[in-house]
KEKE-3310 file (N, C-alpha, C; in steps of 0.2 Angstrom, whole numbers, plus 5000, padded with zeros to 4 digits):
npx = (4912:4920:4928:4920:4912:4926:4930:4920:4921:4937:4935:4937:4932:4920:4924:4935:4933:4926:4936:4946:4937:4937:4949:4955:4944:4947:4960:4956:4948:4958:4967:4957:4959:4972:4970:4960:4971:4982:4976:4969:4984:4988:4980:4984:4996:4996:4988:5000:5009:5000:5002:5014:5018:5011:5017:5029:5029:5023:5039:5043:5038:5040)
npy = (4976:4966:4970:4975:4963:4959:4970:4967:4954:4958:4965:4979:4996:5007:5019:5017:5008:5015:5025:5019:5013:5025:5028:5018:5021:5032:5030:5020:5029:5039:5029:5025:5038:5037:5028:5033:5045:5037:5030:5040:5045:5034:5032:5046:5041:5031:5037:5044:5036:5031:5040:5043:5029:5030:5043:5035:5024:5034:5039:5027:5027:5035)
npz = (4989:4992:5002:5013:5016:5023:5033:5041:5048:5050:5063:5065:5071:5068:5062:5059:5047:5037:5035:5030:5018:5011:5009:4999:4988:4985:4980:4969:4961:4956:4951:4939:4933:4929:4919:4910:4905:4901:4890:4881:4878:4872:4862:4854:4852:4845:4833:4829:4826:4814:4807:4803:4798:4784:4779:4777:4768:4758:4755:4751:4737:4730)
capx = (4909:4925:4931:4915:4916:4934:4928:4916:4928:4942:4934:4938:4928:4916:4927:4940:4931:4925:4942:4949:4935:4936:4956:4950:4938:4951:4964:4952:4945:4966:4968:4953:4959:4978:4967:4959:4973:4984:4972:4969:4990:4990:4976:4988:5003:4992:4987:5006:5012:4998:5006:5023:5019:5010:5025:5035:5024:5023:5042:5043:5032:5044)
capy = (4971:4961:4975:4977:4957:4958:4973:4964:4948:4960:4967:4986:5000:5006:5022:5015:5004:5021:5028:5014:5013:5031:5028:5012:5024:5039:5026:5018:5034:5038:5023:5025:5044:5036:5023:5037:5046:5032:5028:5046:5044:5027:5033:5048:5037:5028:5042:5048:5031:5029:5045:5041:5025:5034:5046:5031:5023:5040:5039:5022:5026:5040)
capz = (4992:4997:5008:5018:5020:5024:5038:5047:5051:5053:5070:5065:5072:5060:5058:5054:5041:5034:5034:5025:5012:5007:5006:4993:4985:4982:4975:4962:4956:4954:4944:4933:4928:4927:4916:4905:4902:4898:4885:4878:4874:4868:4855:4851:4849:4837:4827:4828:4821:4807:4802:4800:4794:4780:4777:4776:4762:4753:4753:4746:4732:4726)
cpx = (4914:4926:4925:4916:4921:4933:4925:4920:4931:4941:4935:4934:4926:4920:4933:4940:4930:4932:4945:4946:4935:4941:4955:4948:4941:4957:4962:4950:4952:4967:4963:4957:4966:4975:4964:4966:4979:4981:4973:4978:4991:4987:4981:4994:5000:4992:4993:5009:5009:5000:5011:5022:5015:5014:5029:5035:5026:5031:5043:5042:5037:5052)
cpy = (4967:4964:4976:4969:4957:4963:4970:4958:4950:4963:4975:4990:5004:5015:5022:5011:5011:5024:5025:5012:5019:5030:5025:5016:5029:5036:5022:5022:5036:5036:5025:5034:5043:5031:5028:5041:5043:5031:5034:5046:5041:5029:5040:5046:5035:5031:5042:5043:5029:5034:5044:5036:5027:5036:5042:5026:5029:5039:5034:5022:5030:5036)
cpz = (4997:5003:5014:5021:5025:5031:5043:5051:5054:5062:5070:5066:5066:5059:5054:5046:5037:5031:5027:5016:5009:5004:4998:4989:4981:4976:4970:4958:4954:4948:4938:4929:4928:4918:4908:4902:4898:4890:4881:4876:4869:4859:4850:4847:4842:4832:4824:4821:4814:4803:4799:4797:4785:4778:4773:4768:4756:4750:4748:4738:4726:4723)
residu = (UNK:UNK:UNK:UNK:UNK:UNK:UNK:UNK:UNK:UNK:UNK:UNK:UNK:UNK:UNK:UNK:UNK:UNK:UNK:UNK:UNK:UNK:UNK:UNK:UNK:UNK:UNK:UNK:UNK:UNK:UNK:UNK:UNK:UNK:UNK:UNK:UNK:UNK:UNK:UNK:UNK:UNK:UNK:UNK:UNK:UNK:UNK:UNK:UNK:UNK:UNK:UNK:UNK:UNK:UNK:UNK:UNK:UNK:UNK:UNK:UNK:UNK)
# end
C-alpha cells in the first residue's frame, strides 16, 4: 500500500511503477523463504542443543 502511495506522488510512469513493484514483490518472497529456513535451522539447533544438554545430564548422573 505504501509503495503504490509512494508511486503516485513520485510522478513514475506506470511501467516503471510495475517494474519496481515486482522487484519489491521478488525481494519479499526472498526474505520470507530466508525467513523459513532460518527458522527450519534454529528449530534443529534446538533439537541439537536439547540433546547435548541431555547427554550432559546423563553424564553428570554417572
Amino acid at each position: 500500500m505504501f509503495a503504490i502511495s509512494f508511486f503516485m506522488l513520485s510522478g513514475c510512469t506506470d511501467s516503471e511503477k510495475v517494474a519496481e513493484i515486482q522487484e519489491l514483490t521478488a525481494k519479499k518472497d526472498s526474505l520470507e523463504r530466508n525467513i523459513g529456513i532460518l527458522r527450519i535451522k534454529a528449530d534443529s539447533l534446538a533439537r541439537e542443543n536439547e540433546a547435548l544438554h541431555k547427554q550432559l545430564s546423563d553424564l553428570d548422573m554417572d
